[in-house]
N, C-alpha and C positions, 0 to 999 in steps of 0.2 A: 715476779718470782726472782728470787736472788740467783739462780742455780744458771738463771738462762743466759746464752751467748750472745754478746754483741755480734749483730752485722751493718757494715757498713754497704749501705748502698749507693752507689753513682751512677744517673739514667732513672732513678727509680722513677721519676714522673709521668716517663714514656711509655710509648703500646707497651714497650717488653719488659720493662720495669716495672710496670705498677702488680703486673699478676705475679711477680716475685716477691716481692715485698708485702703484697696478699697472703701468698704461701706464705712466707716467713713468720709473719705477725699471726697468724691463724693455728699455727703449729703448736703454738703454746711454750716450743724448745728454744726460742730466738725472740731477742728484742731488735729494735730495725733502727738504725741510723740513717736518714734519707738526705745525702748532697744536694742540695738546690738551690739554683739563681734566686728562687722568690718564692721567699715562704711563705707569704701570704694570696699565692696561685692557684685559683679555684684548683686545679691538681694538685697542687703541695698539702691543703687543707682537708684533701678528703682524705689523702694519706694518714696525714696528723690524726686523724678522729679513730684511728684505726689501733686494736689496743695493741700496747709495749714500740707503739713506732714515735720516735721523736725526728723532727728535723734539723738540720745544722743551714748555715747560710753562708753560703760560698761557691765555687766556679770550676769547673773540672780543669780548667787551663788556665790554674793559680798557681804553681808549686807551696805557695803560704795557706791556702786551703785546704788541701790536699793533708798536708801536714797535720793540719787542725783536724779534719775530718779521718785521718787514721790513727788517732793518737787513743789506744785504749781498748780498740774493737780486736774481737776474735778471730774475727772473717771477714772477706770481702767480696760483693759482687758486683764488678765493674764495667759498666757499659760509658764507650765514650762516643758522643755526637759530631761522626764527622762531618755530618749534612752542616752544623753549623762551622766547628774549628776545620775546616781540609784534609785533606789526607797528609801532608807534612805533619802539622800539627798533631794529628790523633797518634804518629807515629812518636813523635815527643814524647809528648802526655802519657801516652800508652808505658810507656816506659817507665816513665819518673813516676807514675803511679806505684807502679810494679817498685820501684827499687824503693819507694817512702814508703811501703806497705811493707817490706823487710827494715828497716833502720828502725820501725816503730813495733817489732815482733808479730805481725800478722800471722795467724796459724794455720788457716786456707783463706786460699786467693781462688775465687773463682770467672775468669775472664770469659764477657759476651763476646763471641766470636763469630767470622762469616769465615765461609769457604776463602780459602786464598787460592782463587779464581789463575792466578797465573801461575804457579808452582802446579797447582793440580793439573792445566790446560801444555803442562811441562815446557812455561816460559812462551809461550806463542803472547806477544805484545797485543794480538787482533782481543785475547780476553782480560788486558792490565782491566779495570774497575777499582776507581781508587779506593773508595769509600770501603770498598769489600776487604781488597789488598793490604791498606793499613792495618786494618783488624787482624789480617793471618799473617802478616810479619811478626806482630807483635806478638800472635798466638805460639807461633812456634819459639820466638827468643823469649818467651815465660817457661813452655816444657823443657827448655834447652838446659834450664838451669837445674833439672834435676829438682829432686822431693827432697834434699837434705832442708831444713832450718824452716821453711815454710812448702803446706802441701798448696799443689796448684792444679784445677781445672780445668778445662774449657767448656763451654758450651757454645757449640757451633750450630749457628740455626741459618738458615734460608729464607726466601721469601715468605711472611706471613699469611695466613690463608684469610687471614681479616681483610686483607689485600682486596679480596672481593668485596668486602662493603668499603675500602677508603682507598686511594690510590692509584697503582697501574695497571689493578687486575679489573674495575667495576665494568659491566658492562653495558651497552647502550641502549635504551629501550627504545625497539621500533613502533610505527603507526600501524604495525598490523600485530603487537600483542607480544612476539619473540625480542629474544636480548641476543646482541652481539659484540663480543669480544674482536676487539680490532687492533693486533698487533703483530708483531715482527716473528715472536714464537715460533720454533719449528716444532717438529713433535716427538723434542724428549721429554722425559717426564722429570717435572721440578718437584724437589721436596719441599712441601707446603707445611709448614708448623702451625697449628692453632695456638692462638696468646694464650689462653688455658693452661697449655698442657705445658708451657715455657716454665708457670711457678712450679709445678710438679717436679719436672724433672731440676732444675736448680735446688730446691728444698734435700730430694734425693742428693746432689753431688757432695751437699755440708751434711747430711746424713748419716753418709757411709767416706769417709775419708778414705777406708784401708783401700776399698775398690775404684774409689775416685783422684784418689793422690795421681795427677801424669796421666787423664785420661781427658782424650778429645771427644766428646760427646756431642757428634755431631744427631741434631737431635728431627725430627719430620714427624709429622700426621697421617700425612699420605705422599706418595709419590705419584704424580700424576700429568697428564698433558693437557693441554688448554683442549683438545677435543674430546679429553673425557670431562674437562673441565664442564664443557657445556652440554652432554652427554649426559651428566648425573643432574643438571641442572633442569631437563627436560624431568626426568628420571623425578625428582625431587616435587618439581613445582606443577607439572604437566605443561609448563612453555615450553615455545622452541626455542634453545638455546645454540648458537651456532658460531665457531672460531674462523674467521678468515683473516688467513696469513696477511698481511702484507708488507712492504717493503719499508724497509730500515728507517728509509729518508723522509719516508710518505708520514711514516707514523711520527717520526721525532720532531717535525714540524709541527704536527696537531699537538703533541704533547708537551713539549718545553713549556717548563711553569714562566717565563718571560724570554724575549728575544736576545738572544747571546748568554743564557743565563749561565752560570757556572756550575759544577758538582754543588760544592755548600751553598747552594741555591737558599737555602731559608734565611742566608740575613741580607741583610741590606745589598742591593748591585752596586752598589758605592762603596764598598768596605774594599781596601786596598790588597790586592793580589799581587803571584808571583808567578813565575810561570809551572808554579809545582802542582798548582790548582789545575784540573781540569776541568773543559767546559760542562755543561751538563750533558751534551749530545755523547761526546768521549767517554763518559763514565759507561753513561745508560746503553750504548752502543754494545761497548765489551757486556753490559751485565745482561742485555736482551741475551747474546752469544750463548755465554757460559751458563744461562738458566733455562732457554729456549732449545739448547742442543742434550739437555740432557746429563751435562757434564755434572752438576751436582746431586745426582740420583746415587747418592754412594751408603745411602744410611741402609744401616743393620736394623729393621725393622723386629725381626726377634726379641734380637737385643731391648731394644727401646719397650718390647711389649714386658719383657722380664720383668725393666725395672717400675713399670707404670701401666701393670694391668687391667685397670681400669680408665683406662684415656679413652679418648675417644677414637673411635676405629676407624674411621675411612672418611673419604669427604661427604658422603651422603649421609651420614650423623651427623657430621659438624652441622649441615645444611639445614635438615629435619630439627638438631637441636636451637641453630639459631633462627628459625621459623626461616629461612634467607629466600629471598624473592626476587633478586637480581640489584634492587634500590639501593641509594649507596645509606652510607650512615659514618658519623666522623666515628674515626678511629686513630687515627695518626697525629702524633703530637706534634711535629714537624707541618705538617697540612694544615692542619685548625691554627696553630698559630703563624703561619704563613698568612694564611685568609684573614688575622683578625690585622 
């Protein structure tokens, strides 16, 4: 259809990109441009098959691709992979994205964003999280510049509730039939975003510009604690499901995907660092903290029902609708291609 808006997508391959660029393409109002390393990627390619979505092939930390990949499009929605480039780097890129998506007239820009864990935790270092941190520098110096010449978004999302089939939420299945959750968590309640409900609300933010122009849309499914966590899980499946805390060091030992690993743990431990990199334990440290204490339980649940009344409602839906049983299952793009 002639009529419909370019979008430019970067991440789109990922857990949280690919149900955007689902929305988009499904909506019939949007044709999709999808940035990727390799377009010939069993995820690049299911994209492609997907109608009015083309790919382009190129590098989020190019500036010459970049270039290329926002030259023409109406809109943008930008996720950038600090797991691979660092947190320096995503602070870069974050930026020059942003400033070649105005030199080439983008008309909304709408940036993936995390909580910025240390402004909201009001500068306390115990919750820096680089990974998260780069995202809400970069989140707030996008709103800064005002809705004059290009409107801009945020979509601020938290921990995925897919988390429970792939990652640091899966739980352990015991010899006597119950599943246990085994980490650091205290017991505030983190807001858990189902991948689902990510295209919805991004589809909404190029929807409605007049209401989305300067809005942080920080976006959750439920807000919830790892012992309701395992509380609806009983509730859900009829297992015992059961969260015990434990301690910081105990857990990040079991868990480090290799020994001394770094934040951008997913490329090579040989790829040349600086000291801007944190290890993996420093990141996951602050981000246990700041999701674990509750600190990002800030979402306007109302709100969020307004704009997407038909999402899905609580975690014991999401559960009942993903049939969830405790097993894990890939989900994570970072994960699987980690493992291959």
């Amino acid at each position: 259809m002639s009529d419909q808006k370019l979008i430019l997508v970067i991440g789109g391959t990922g857990a949280q990109g690919t149900p955007v660029v689902k929305a988009l393409s499904e909506s019939g109002r949007y044709s999709v441009r999808v940035l990727t390393r390799n377009v010939a990627s069993e995820k690049a390619t299911a994209l492609a098959e997907l109608p009015n979505v083309t790919l382009i092939q190129g590098s989020q930390d190019s500036q010459k691709d970049l270039h290329a990949a926002f030259t023409g499009v109406y809109g943008a929605w930008v996720n950038l992979d600090g797991f691979t480039i660092g947190e320096k780097n995503e602070l870069f890129y974050g930026i020059r994205a942003y400033e070649i998506a105005r030199y080439h007239g983008v008309e909304h820009y709408v940036f993936a964003n995390i909580d910025y864990g240390l402004r909201k935790a009001d500068w306390d270092e115990r919750y820096h999280c680089g990974h998260c941190d780069a995202k809400g520098r970069v989140g707030d110096l996008i709103l800064s510049h005002g809705q004059s010449g290009m409107k801009t978004s945020l979509l601020t999302t938290g921990p995925y509730m897919d988390m429970l089939f792939d990652g640091m939420f899966v739980p352990k299945a015991q010899d006597d039939g119950s599943f246990v959750w085994e980490n650091p968590a205290a017991d505030g309640k983190i807001p858990l975003i189902a991948l689902d409900d990510v295209g919805v609300y991004s589809l909404w933010l190029f929807d409605h510009p007049s209401q989305s122009a300067g809005l942080n849309l920080e976006v959750a499914t439920d807000q919830v604690s790892f012992a309701e966590i395992a509380a609806t899980f009983t509730k859900v499946t009829g297992k015992k499901g059961v969260h015990k805390r434990v301690a910081l060091e105990d857990y990040l030992s079991k868990a480090e995907p290799y020994p001394d690993a770094y934040a951008n743990w997913a490329v090579k431990p040989t790829e040349p660092r600086d000291e801007s990199f944190m290890t993996w334990r420093e990141n996951f440290t602050a981000w246990w903290r700041y999701w674990g204490e509750g600190k990002g339980a800030t979402r306007d649940m109302a709100f969020l029902d307004s704009i997407h009344s038909t999402r899905i409602p609580n975690l014991e839906a999401w559960m009942r609708a993903k049939s969830y049983d405790g097993r894990p299952r890939s989900v994570l793009k970072d994960l699987s291609d980690f493992k291959k």
